[in-house]
C-alpha positions in Angstrom: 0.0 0.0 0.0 2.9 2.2 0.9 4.9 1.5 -2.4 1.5 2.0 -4.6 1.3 5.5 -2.7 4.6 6.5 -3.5 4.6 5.3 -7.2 1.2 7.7 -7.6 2.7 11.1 -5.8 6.1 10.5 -8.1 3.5 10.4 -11.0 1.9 13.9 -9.9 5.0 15.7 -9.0 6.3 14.2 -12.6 3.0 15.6 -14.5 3.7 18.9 -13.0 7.0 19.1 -13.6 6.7 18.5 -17.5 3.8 21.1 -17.3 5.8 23.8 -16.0 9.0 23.0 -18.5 6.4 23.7 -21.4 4.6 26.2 -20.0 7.9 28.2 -19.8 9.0 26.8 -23.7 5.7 28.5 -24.6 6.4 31.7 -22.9 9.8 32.1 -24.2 9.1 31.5 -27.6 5.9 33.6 -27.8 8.5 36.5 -26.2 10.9 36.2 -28.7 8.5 36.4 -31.4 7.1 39.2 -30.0 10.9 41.2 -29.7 11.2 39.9 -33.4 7.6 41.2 -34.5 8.8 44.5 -32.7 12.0 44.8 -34.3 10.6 44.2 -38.3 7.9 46.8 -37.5 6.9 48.4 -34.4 2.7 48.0 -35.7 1.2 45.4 -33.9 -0.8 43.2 -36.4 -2.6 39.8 -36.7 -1.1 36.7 -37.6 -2.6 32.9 -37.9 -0.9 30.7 -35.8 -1.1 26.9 -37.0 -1.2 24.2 -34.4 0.4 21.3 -36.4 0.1 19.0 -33.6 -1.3 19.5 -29.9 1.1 18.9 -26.8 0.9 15.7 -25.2 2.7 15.3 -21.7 3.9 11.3 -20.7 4.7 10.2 -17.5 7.6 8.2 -16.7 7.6 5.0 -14.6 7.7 5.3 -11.1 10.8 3.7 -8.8 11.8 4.3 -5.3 14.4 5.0 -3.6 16.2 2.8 -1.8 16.4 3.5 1.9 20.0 3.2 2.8 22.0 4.4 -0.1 25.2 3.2 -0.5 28.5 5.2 -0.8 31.5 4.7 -2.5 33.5 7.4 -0.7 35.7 5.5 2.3 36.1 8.4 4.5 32.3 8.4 5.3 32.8 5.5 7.9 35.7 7.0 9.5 35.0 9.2 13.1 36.0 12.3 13.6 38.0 12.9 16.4 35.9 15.3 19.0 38.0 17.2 21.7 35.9 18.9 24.2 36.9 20.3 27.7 35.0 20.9 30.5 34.7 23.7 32.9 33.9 23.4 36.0 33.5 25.7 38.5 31.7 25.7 42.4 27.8 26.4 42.8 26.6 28.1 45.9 23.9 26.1 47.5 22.2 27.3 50.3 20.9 23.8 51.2 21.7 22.4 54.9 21.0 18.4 55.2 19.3 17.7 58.9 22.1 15.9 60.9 21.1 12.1 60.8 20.4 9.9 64.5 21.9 6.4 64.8 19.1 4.0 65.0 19.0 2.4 68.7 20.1 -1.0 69.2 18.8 -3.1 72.0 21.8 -4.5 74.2 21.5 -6.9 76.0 23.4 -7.0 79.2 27.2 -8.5 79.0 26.7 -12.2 80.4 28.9 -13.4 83.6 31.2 -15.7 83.1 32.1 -18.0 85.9 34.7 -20.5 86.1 33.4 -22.8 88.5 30.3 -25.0 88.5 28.2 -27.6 90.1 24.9 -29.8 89.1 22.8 -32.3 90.8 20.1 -34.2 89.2 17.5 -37.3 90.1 15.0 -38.9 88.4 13.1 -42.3 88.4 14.9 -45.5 88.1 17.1 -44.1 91.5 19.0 -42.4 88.5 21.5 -39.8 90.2 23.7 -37.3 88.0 25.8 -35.2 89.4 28.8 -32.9 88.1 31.2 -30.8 89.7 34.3 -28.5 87.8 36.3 -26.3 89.4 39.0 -24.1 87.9 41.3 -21.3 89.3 44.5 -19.1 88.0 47.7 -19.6 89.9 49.2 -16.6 88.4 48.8 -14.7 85.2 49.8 -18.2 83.0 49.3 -21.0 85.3 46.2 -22.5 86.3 44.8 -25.8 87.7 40.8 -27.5 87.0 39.4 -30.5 88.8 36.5 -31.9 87.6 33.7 -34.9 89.1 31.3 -37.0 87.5 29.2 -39.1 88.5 26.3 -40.9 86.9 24.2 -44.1 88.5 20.9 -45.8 88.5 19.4 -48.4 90.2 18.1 -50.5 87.6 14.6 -51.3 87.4 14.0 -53.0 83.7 10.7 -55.2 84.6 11.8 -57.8 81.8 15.2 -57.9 83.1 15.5 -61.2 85.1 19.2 -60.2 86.9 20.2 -57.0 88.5 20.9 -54.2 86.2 22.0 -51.2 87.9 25.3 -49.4 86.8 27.2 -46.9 88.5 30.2 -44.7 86.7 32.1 -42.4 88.5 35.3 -39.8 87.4 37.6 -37.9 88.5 40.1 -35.8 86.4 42.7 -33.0 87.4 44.9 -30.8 85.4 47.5 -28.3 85.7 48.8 -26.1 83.2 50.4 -22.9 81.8 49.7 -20.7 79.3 52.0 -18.1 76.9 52.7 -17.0 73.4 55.9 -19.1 72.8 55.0 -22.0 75.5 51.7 -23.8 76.5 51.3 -26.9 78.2 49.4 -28.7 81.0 49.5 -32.4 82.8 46.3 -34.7 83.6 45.9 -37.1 86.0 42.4 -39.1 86.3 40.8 -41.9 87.5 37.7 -44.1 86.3 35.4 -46.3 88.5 32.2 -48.3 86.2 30.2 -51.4 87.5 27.7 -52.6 85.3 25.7 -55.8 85.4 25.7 -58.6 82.6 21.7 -58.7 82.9 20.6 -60.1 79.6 19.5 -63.9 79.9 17.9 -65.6 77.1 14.2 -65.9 78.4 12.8 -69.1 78.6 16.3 -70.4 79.2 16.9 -70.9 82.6 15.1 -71.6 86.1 14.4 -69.8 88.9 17.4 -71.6 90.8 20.3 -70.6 88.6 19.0 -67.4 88.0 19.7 -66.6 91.7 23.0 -68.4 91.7 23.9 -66.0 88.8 26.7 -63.1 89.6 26.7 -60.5 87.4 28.4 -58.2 88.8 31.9 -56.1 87.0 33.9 -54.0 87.5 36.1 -51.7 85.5 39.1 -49.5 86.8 41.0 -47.0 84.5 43.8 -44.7 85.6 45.8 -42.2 83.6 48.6 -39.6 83.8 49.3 -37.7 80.2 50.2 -34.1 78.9 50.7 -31.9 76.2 52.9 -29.5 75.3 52.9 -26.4 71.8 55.8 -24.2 71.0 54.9 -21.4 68.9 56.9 -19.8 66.2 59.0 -22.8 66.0 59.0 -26.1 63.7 58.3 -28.2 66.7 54.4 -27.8 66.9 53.1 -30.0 69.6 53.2 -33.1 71.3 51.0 -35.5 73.3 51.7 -38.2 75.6 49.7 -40.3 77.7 50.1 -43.7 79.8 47.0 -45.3 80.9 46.2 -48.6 83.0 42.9 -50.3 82.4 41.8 -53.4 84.8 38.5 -55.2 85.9 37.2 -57.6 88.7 38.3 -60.7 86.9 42.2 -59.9 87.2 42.4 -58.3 83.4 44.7 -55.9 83.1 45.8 -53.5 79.6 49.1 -50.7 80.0 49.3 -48.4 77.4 51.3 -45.7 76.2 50.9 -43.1 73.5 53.4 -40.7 72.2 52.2 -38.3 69.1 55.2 -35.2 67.9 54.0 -33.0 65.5 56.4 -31.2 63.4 55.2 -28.0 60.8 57.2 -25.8 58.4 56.9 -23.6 55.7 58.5 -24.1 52.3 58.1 -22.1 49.3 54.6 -20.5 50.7 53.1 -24.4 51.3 52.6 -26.1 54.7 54.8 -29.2 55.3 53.5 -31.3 58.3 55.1 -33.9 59.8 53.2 -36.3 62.9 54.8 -39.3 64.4 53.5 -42.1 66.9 54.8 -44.1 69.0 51.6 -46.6 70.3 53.0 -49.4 73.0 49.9 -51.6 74.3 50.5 -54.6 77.0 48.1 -56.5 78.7 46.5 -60.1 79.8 43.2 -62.0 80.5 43.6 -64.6 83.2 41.6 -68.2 82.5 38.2 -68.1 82.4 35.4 -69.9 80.8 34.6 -70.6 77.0 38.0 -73.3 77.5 39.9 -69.7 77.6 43.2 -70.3 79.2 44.2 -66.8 78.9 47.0 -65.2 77.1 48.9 -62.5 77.0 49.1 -59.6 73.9 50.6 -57.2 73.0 51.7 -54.7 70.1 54.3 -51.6 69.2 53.0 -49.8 66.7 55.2 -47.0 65.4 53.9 -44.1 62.7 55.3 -41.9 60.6 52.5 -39.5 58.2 54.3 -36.4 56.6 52.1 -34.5 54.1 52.4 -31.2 52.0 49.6 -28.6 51.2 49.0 -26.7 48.5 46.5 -24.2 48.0 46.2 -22.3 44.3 43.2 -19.8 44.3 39.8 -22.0 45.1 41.9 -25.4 45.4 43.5 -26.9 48.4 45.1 -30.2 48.2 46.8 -32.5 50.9 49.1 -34.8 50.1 50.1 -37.5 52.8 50.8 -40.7 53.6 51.0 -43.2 56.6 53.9 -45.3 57.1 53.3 -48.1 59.9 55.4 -50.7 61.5 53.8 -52.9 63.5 55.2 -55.5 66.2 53.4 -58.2 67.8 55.4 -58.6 71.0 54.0 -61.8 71.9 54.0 -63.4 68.7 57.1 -61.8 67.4 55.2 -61.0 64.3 55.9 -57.8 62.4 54.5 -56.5 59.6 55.1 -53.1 57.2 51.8 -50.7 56.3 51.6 -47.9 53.5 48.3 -45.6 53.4 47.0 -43.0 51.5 45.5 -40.0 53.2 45.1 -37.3 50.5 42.4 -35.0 50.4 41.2 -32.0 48.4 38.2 -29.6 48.6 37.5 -27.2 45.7 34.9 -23.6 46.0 32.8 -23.8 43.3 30.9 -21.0 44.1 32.2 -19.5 47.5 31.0 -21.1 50.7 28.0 -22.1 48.7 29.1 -25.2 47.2 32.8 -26.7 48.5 33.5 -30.2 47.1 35.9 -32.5 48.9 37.5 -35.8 48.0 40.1 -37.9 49.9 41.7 -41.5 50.1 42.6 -42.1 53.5 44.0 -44.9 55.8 45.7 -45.9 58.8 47.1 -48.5 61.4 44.1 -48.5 64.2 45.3 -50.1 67.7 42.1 -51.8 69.5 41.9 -52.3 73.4 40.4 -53.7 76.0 39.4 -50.1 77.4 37.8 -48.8 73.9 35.6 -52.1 73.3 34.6 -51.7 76.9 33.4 -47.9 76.5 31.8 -49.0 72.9 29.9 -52.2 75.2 30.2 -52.3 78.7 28.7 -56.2 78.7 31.8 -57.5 76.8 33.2 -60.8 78.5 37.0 -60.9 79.5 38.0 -63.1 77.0 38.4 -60.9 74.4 41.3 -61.3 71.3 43.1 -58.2 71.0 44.8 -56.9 67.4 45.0 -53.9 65.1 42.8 -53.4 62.3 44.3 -52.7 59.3 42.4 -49.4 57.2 43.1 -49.9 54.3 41.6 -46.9 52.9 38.7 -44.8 52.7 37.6 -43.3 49.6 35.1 -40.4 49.6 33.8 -37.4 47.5 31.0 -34.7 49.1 29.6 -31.7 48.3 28.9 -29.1 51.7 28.2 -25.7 51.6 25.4 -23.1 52.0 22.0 -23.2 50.7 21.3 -19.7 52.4 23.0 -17.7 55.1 21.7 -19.8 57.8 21.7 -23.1 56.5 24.3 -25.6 55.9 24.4 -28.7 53.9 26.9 -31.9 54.0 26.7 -34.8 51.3 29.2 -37.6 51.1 29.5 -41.2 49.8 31.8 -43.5 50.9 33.9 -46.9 50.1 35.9 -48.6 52.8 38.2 -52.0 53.2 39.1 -52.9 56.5 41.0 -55.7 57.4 40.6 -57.4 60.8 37.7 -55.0 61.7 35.9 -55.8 65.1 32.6 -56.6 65.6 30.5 -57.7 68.7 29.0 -60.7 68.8 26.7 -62.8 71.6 28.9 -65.4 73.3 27.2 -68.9 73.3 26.1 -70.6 76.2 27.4 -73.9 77.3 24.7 -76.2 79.4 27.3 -78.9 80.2 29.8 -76.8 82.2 28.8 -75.8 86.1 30.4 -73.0 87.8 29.8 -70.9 85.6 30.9 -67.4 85.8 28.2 -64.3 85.5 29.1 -63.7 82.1 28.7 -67.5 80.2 25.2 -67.5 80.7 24.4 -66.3 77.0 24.3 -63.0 78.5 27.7 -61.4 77.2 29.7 -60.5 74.0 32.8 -61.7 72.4 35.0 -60.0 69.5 35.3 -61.5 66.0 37.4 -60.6 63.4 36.8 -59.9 59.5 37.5 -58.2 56.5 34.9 -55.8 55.3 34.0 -53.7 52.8 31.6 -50.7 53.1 29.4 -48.7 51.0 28.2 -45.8 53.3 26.4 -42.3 52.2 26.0 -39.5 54.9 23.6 -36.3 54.8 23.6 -33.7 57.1 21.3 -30.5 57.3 21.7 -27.9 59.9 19.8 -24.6 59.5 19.6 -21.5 62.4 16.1 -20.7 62.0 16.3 -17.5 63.6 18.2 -16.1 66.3 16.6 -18.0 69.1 15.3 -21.7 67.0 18.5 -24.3 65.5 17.3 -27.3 63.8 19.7 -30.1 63.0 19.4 -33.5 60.7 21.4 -36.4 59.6 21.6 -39.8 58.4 23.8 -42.4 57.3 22.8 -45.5 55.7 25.5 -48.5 55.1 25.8 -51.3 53.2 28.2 -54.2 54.0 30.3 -57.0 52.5 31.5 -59.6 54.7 34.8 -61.9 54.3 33.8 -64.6 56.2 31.2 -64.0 58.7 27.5 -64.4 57.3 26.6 -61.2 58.7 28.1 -57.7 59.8 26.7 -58.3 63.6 25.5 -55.6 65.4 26.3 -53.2 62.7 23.1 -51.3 61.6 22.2 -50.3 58.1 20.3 -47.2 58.9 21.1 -44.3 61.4 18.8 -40.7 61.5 18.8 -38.2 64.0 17.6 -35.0 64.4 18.0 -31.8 67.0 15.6 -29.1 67.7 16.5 -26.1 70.1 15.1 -22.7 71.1 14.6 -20.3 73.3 11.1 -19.5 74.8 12.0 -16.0 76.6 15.0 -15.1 78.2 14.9 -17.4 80.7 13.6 -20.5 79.5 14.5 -22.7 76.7 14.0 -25.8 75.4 14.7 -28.8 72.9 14.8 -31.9 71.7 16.3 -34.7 69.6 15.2 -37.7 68.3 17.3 -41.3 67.2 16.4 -43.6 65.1 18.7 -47.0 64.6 17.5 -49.8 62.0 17.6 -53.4 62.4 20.7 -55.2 63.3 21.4 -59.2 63.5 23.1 -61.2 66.0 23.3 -64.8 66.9 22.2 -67.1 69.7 24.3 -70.0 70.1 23.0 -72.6 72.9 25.1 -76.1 73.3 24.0 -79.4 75.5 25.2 -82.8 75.3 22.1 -83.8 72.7 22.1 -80.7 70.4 23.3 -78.0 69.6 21.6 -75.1 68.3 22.6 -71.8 66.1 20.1 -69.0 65.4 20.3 -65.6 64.0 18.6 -63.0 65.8 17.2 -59.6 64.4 16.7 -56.9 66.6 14.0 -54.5 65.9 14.6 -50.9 64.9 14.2 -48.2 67.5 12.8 -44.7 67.9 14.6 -42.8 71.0 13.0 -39.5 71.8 14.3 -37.0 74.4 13.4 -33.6 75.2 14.5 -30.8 77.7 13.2 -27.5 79.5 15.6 -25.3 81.3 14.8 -21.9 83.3 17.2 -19.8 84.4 16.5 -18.2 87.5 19.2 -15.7 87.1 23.2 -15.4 86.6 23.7 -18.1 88.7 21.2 -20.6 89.5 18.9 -22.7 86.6 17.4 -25.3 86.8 16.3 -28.0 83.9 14.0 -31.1 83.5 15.4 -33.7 80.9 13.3 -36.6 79.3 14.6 -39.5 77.8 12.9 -42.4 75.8 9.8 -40.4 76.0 7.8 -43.2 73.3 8.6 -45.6 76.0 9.8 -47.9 73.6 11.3 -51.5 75.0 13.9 -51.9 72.3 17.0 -53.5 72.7 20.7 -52.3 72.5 22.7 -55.5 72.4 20.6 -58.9 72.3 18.8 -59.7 75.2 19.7 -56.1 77.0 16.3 -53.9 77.3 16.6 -50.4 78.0 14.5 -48.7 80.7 11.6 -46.6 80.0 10.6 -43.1 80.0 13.1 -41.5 82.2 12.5 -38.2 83.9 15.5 -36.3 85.5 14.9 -33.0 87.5 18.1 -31.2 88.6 19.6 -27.7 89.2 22.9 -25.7 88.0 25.0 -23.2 90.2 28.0 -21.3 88.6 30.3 -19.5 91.4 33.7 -18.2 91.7 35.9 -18.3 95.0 
């Protein structure tokens, strides 16, 4: 429509174009005709003027013009250089800003800190807690703490046919001093526990052995250690630490520990050196299960330098673990090599960190760690390392907003000689029996096993005065030569929940959650003998607490534990009590 427009106002402007040209021709001529006629005779007179042919005006075609011509001159694309100054000069303003006031900010008043403290607690089940920690500076470096712990009930499991009430009990002092170029302090402690093998196989026995049944241990753990840090100096730290572990039954475990730690830096990059020196002696005396008692012992000496290096986002460690390890009874030795390299990467900040690693090592097990892992182990346990081979993992932690933090990780694992607990049979032929051969204790086996694991973890700060927290880790396992990975559960959750009500009271909460595990009941007589495998039935834990604080010094706090009052079973055959309600009070001081 546009182009038809055009092509029909070119055609007029044409038309009156050609018009005009004539119209002038016609003018012209009839003037110089005129100037002639005037010249031959100045008398005007009449003449015939013959039209031969009339004028006929054509139009030509229309076209249009292209838009955007194009040139053929090459300076029309080139710039021309503009130079331009500018002047400037004040302006008066008569304009006065009002003077701005700082927003108020609610303080709230600077806490007291005290160094001393003491709680007292009691609940049902005769259950008594009570703590007390006392510190105090010598002088401007030195100082000394002593702290007591003590935590008992008096049993009370309806289903439980022996006496199950336990009793632990600590005591642990220190001395130390503090400066820029020196630190270092020296512990001294002692450890009382009695716990009761209570879990008999029901249905098993009568009324009679029952009551000739002793269940009774005892465990006994002393220790003297230190630690001492240089500063500005290659020679980082060191730890030692002797400890003496024995029970009722005339067990006994020394042990010593000796860990230097060396650090230097070369060419920008940390080099870290850490030694140990891990000596562990000790004995069972004859006892039941045809256990003549032995003696074992191992000297396990370490050696793990690594080297960091950190280029812009990256950080990588590389390490390894060199271990010789002597069996001093069995004059056996034996040569270890272990990765432990690790790396994390900032994809984007804090947001997203991802971390990798291969890492192994040389573990020593004891008598004292399998007892604080299950206090109704028998004394007739086998004692030897376990050999980590590695542990390869990759994860992904960060930020999914200011205030909450995310952890990720998968997991593959060999261990060789890795311990797990397992129910000790029970023999109907033998009389005398001591209180743990009823069935109603746990041995050690060894194996080799390989571990699939993946770990999440969520933990987010609501707001100021509300924290929530969640994990989980779910396993898989792959046995060497035991049919299952005993005791060992394939599913762990738990989740935290604290806040704060008003000033003064707050409150929270956190529950557990523990999938099925398998163990196995062995029972022998002189006509059969009989093996079963036993699954223990997931459990739900859920405790909560409420604390008021009456002021600077004094609060007090109500705790709840196994509120579903679920009967579930940690080891085979060992119920746990009820719901357990603990009412105590907290009192900070200074001398």
């Amino acid at each position: 429509m546009i182009i038809i427009l055009e092509k029909v106002i070119n055609k007029r402007n044409t038309m009156k174009m050609n018009f005009q040209h004539t119209l002038a021709i016609v003018i012209l001529l009839v003037g110089v005709q005129c100037t002639v006629a005037q010249k031959k005779d100045d008398a005007i007179g009449t003449e015939v003027v013959n039209v031969v042919k009339p004028y006929t005006p054509t139009i030509s075609d229309a076209f249009k013009v292209k838009e955007t011509p194009s040139f053929d001159d090459e300076d029309t694309n080139k710039k021309e250089a503009i130079q331009y100054s500018i002047f400037s000069f004040p302006v008066a303003s008569t304009f006065t800003p009002s003077k701005g006031k700082a927003a108020g900010v609610d303080k709230s008043a600077a806490e007291k800190l005290y160094g001393n403290y003491a709680t007292l607690a009691a609940g049902n089940y005769g259950t008594v807690n009570a703590e007390l920690f006392i510190t105090e500076n010598v002088s401007n470096k030195d100082y000394f703490g002593v702290m007591l712990r003590h935590l008992s009930s008096q049993g009370g499991i309806k289903s439980a046919l022996l006496e199950n009430k336990y009793y632990n009990t600590s005591l642990d002092a220190t001395y130390g001093s503090k400066s820029r170029k020196l630190s270092w302090n020296a512990d001294l402690g002692y450890q009382n526990q009695i716990y009761n093998w209570y879990g008999l196989q029901p249905d098993t026995f009568d009324q009679i052995t029952i009551d000739a049944i002793s269940p009774k241990q005892t465990y006994h753990n002393f220790y003297l250690g230190g630690r001492v840090a240089v500063g500005e100096s290659v020679f980082k730290e060191a730890t030692v630490k002797f400890s003496h572990f024995w029970d009722a039954f005339s067990s006994g475990e020394n042990r010593f520990l000796f860990q230097p730690q060396l650090e230097a830096d070369i060419m920008g990059e940390k080099l870290k050196a850490s030694f140990v020196l891990d000596y562990l002696s000790g004995n069972f005396q004859k006892q039941y299960f045809d256990f003549d008692g032995y003696k074992y012992g191992y000297t396990n000496v370490g050696f793990q330098p690594s080297y960091k290096i950190k280029q812009d986002d990256l950080t990588v460690n590389l390490g390894a673990g060199l271990f010789y390890s002597v069996s001093n009874e069995a004059n056996k030795n034996k040569f270890y090599i272990y990765p432990q390299i690790n790396a994390t990467y900032k994809f984007v900040g804090d947001l997203m960190i991802g971390y990798a690693g291969a890492e192994g090592s040389l573990k020593q097990n004891t008598y004292h760690d399998f007892v604080d892992a299950n206090f109704f182990v028998s004394p007739t346990l086998g004692i030897t390392p376990t050999d980590q081979k590695y542990d390869l993992y990759i994860g992904l932690k960060g930020k999914l907003a200011n205030a909450i933090g995310y952890n990720i990780k998968g997991s593959y694992s060999d261990e060789a000689n890795k311990a797990l607990f397992k129910s000790n049979e029970y023999n109907a032929q033998n009389t005398n029996l001591s209180g743990y051969a009823y069935g109603n204790s746990f041995g050690v086996v060894y194996d080799n096993v390989k571990t699939i694991s993946f770990y999440g973890e969520l933990k987010a700060d609501l707001s100021k005065d509300v924290a929530f927290g969640l994990n989980g880790t779910f396993s898989s396992y792959s046995m060497g030569t035991e049919a299952q990975a005993w005791n060992l559960p394939a599913m762990k959750l738990a989740t935290t929940l604290d806040f704060k009500i008003t000033p003064k009271w707050e409150a929270g909460s956190s529950v557990f959650f523990v999938g099925q595990r398998k163990d196995q009941a062995i029972n022998s007589s002189l006509l059969v003998n009989t093996i079963q495998d036993v699954n223990l039935a997931s459990y739900l834990d859920v405790n909560a607490h409420l604390n008021y604080k009456r002021n600077e010094r004094l609060s007090f706090f109500l705790k709840g534990n196994n509120l579903a009052n679920q009967k579930y079973q940690r080891w085979m055959n060992y119920p746990v009590q009820g719901i357990q309600i603990l009412l105590g009070a907290n009192y900070k001081f200074d001398f």
